[in-house]
N, C-alpha and C positions, 0 to 999 in steps of 0.2 A: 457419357463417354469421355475418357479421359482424352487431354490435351499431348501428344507427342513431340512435337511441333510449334511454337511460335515464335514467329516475326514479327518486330511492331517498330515499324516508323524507319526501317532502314533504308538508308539515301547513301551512297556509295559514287562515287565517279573516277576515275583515270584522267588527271589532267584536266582537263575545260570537259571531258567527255562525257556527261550526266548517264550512269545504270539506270539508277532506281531515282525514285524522291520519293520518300515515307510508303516503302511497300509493307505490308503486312500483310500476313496471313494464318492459318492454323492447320495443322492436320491431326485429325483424331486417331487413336488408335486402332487397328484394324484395318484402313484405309489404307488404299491404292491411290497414289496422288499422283500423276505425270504432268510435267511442268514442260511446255512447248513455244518456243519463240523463232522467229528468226536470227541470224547468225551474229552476233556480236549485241545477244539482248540482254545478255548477264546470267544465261542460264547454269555456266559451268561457275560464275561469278558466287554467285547463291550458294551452290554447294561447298565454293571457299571457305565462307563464310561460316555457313553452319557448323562447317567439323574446324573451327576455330584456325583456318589457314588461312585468313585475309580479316584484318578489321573495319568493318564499315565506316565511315565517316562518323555517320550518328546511329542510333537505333540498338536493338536486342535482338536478339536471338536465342531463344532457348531449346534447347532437348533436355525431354524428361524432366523439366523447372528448373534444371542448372543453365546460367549463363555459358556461352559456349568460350567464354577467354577466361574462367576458372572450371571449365566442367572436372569434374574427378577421372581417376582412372577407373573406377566400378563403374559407371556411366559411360565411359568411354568403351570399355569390355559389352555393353550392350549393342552396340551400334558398328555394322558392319555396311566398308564403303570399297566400292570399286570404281574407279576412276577411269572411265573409256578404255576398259575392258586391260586395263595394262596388267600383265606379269612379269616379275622377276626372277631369277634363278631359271632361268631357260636352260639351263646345265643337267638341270635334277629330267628324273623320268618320271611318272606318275604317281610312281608307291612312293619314291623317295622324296616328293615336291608335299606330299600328304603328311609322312613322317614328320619333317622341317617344320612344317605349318601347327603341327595337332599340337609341339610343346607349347606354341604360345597362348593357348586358350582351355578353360579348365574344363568347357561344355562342350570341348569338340566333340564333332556326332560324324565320323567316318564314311557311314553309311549313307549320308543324304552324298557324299563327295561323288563315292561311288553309282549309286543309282542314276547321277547325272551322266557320269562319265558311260557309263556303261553301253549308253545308246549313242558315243561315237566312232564306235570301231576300231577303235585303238588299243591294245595290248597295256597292260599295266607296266613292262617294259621301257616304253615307247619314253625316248625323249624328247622333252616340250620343244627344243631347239627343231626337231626333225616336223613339228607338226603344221597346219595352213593356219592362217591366223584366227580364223574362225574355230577352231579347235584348240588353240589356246584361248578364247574368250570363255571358251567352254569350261576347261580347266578353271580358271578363275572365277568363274559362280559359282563353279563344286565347292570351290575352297572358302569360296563366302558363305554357301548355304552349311558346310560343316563346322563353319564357327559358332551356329545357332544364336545369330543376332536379334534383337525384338525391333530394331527399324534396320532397315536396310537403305541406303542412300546409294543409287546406280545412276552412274553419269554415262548416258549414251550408251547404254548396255548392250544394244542390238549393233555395235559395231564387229565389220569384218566378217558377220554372222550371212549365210546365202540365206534363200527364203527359206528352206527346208529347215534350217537350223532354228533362225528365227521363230519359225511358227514353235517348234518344239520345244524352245526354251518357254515363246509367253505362252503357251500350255502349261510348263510345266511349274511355271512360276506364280500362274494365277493359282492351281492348285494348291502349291507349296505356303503360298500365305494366305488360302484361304484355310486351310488345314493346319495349321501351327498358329493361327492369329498375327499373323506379322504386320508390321505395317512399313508400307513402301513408299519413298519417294524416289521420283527415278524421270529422265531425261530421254529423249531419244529425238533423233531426223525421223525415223521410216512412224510415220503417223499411222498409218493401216495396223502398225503391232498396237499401237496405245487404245486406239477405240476399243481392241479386244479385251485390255487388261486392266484397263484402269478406271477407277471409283470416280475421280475427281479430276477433275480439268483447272491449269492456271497458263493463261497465254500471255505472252510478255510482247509487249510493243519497244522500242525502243525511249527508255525512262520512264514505265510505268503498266501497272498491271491493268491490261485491259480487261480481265474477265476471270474471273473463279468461281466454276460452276460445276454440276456433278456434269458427269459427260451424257450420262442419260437427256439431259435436260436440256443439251447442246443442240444434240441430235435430231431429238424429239419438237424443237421450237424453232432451231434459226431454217431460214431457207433462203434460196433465190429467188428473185423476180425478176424475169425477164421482160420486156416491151416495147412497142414504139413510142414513138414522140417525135414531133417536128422543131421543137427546141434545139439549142445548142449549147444551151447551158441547163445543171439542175440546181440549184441551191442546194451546197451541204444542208441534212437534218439529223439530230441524234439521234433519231427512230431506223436511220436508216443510215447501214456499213457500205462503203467503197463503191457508191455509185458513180459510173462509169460507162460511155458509149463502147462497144464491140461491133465493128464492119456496123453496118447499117442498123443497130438494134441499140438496147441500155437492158447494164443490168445491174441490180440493187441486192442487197445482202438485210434480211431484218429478222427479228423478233417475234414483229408484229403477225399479227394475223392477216389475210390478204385483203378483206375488207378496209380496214386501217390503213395499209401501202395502197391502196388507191386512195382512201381519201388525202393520204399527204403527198402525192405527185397528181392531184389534180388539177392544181394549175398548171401543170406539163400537156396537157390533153393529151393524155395517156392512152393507148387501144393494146390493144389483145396482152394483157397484164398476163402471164403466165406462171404458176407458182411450181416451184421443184422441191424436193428433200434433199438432202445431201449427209453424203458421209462427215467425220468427222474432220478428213484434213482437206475436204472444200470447205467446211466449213473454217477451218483453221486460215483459209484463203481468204474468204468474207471479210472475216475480221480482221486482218491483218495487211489485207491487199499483194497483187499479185508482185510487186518491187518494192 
């Protein structure tokens, strides 16, 4: 499977502020990658980065094996980015905002514009100025998916979007690039869209990647443990995420199987151990802690 994507050893900071120290990673072709942190974890940082808008301190970055502070313009023409759902020319109406757009790309594909737009109830008429913002974000995935990009890079794409919209788009996006082979990386807050859409899981802590996992594997493995204990303290252990007292109880985030979390909270004299599943943005909590 070919390499899309790689990162190797990028360390970046703002001032005394540390992003990254030596993050690396790869996404393969075909792949759905969503990259999920909390706020000021460098997620919008990354994607600076990659389309060659911020230089990192130290490190690489590659699409498609060009470095991305010489990538060509044929490599550039692959790679279609929308940046937190932003449009321009709010002037033009939807035929004319398509027109504008199709001269600068030799594969525009009209039709994918259309087929998005079509399921917003809007007139082809219709001026982007006149529209709610969620129906401009709309407009600008049409206008990405008819550039016919092979990686698409979307920052926080589900912004502005209500649930209705939401769900419709990552339907219709899971589809769109399971069906043309695209490969995705892409950003978003509303965690409930990502578990639906995406291949690959990377959660960012603040200065370092805590975890790059398929999301199947997330899902399927981490859980809660809930329990008493008459302790007041637990010793941190690396087997086990953000343990922590709630009202009269403790609960623990792990890996492990449940077996194992009780042997390593047994010097706590542990009783009625409970184990949960969870979705993927509890689990996104686990890991990351609730502050």
């Amino acid at each position: 499977m070919n390499t899309v994507i790689s990162c190797e050893k990028i360390t970046h900071s703002y001032g005394r502020k540390l992003i990254y120290a030596d993050l690396s990673f790869e996404v393969k072709k075909g792949k759905i990658l969503g990259l999920l942190g909390k706020n000021g974890t460098g997620k919008t940082t990354i994607i600076n980065i990659l389309n060659g808008y911020l230089k990192p301190k130290s490190g690489t970055c590659r699409i498609f094996g060009e470095k991305m502070e010489n990538i060509s313009p044929a490599t550039k023409a692959r790679i279609g980015l929308l940046l937190e759902g932003h449009i321009q020319h709010t002037y033009f109406n939807i035929e004319q905002i398509e027109r504008f757009y199709s001269r600068f790309f030799p594969r525009w594909k009209r039709d994918a514009y259309y087929e998005l737009l079509k399921k917003l109830q809007v007139t082809r008429t219709q001026k982007i100025s006149t529209m709610s913002c969620g129906q401009r974000s709309q407009v600008a995935l049409g206008l990405l998916f008819a550039q016919d990009p092979e990686l698409l890079i979307l920052d926080d794409f589900s912004m502005g979007l209500d649930p209705g919209y939401r769900r419709l788009f990552v339907e219709y996006l899971k589809e769109y690039a399971t069906a043309e082979n695209k490969t995705i990386f892409l950003t978003s807050h509303i965690i409930q869209d990502m578990e639906m859409l995406i291949d690959d899981c990377m959660i960012l802590d603040y200065g370092r990647l805590l975890i790059h996992e398929s999301t199947g594997y997330i899902v399927d493995n981490f859980r809660r443990f809930r329990f008493t204990s008459p302790v007041r303290q637990i010793d941190r252990c690396d087997k086990l995420w953000n343990t922590e007292k709630v009202g009269n109880n403790w609960e623990t985030y792990s890996f492990e199987v449940k077996e194992e979390v009780e042997r390593l909270l047994a010097p706590c004299d542990v009783s009625d151990l409970c184990e949960e599943r969870l979705s993927l943005e509890d689990a996104f909590i686990g890991l990351t802690g609730k502050y």
